[in-house]
C-alpha positions, 0 to 999 in steps of 0.5 A: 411308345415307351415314353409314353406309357412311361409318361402314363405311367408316372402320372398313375403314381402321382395321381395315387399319391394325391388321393393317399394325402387324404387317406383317412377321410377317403376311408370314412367317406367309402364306409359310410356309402354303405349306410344306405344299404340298410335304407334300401332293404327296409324300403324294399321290405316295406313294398314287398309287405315282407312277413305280413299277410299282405306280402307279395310274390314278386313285381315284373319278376323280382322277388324281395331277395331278388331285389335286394340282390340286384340293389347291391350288385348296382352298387357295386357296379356304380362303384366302377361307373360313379366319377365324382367331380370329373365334369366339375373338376373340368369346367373349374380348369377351364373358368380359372385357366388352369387347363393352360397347363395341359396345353403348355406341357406334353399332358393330354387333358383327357389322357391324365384325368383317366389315370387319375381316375384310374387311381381313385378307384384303386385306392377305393377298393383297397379301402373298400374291399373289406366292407364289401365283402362283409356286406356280401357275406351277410346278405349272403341269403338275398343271392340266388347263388353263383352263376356260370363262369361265362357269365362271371366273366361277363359280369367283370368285364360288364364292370370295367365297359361301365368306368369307361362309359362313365369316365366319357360321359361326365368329362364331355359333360365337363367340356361344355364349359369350352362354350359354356361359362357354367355347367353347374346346372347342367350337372345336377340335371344330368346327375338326376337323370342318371340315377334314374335311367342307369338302374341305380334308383330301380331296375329298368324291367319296371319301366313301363311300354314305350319308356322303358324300350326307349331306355334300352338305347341308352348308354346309361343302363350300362352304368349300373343296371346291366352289370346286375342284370348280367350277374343276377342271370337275366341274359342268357349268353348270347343276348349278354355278348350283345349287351357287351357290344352295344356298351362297346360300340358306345365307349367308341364313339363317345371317345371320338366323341370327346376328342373332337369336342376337346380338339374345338374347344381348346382351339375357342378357348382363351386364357387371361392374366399370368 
């Protein structure tokens, strides 16, 4: 048990290291995430008619600030659930061959690219909790205020269910390339259908009938939509403990998921040449 949290261990520092390589052009890639915020407002501004005579109270009980607030608190909550080219990283190792060396050392696939992961979104919240803060500051009036400590806490830990969820969502997607030579395609569909079904493009509260109950059974709200959800006060307690279990319930069985899907992939898979 010791060598192996050693092991993982010294894979985090390797993994941070790497990411530090590149340092300056990580930093200015998390800055500019921030530009689409000022898009979101003025979009949503635009909607609600703000400041004219035809300006609406709310949609499906959202009012302007709500909306905005909401917005920022997907974006937060994307931040911890977003895994940029985990499943394409995957799907490379396997077409090139160069997942041979996780099978002829005593790494797990899966188990390294968590850390690393893990790594990379420590040292995006470094560089990022800066802007986060001042973008907070200053949409600070959008907000209605800050809820209880229950739902603070619900709120967190909402956060980390959503980069576990998005860590095993996109490596299964990443291990379809054990029986498919390409999963480029695959991915951009994906990539589509969770912006949507997430709650990143909109809050799923406007989804109409029978689509937007369909949703509810998805794991991908817990991506973006139920951490904000949870922090703009739209659960009460009880039904935010069933969210959370239900998220839970969905990172279990997506990790057997995954480790069966490696455990048969790996026993198809061939490797050529040195």
């Amino acid at each position: 048990m010791l060598a192996h949290w050693r092991t993982n261990w010294v894979s985090l520092r390797t993994c941070i290291a790497e990411v530090l390589v590149d340092r300056a052009d990580f930093a200015l890639v998390t800055l500019f995430r921030f530009l689409p915020i000022i898009t979101q407002i003025l979009l949503w501004r635009a909607i609600f008619a703000v400041g004219t005579s035809a300006e609406r109270d709310d949609i499906e009980g959202y009012g302007f600030r709500d909306m905005v607030a909401y917005y920022l608190l997907a974006m937060v909550a994307r931040a911890f659930s977003s895994m940029p080219g985990l499943a394409s990283g995957i799907a490379r190792d396997v077409r090139d061959g160069q997942i041979k060396k996780y099978l002829t050392q005593p790494i797990d696939l899966l188990g390294y690219l968590f850390w690393h992961r893990i790594a990379h979104k420590l040292v995006y919240y470094v560089v990022a909790t800066g802007p986060f803060v001042l973008v907070f500051w200053l949409c600070r009036d959008y907000f209605p205020g800050w809820p209880d400590a229950f739902t603070i806490a619900g709120f967190c830990v909402a956060l980390v269910l959503a980069f576990l969820l998005g860590f095993l969502i996109e490596a299964l997607i990443g291990q379809i390339s054990f029986w498919f030579l390409e999963v480029s395609s695959l991915l951009f569909i994906y990539m589509m259908f969770n912006y949507f079904l997430s709650g990143h493009m909109i809050p799923l509260d406007l989804l109409p009938g029978a689509a937007g109950a369909i949703v509810q059974y998805l794991p991908f709200k817990y991506l973006a939509y139920t951490p904000a959800a949870i922090m703009l006060g739209r659960y009460t307690h009880p039904e935010l403990v069933h969210e959370l279990t239900l998220a839970g319930i969905w990172i279990v069985a997506l990790f057997v998921t995954n480790r069966i899907a490696f455990a048969r992939g790996v026993k198809r898979y061939g490797a050529f040449g040195g």
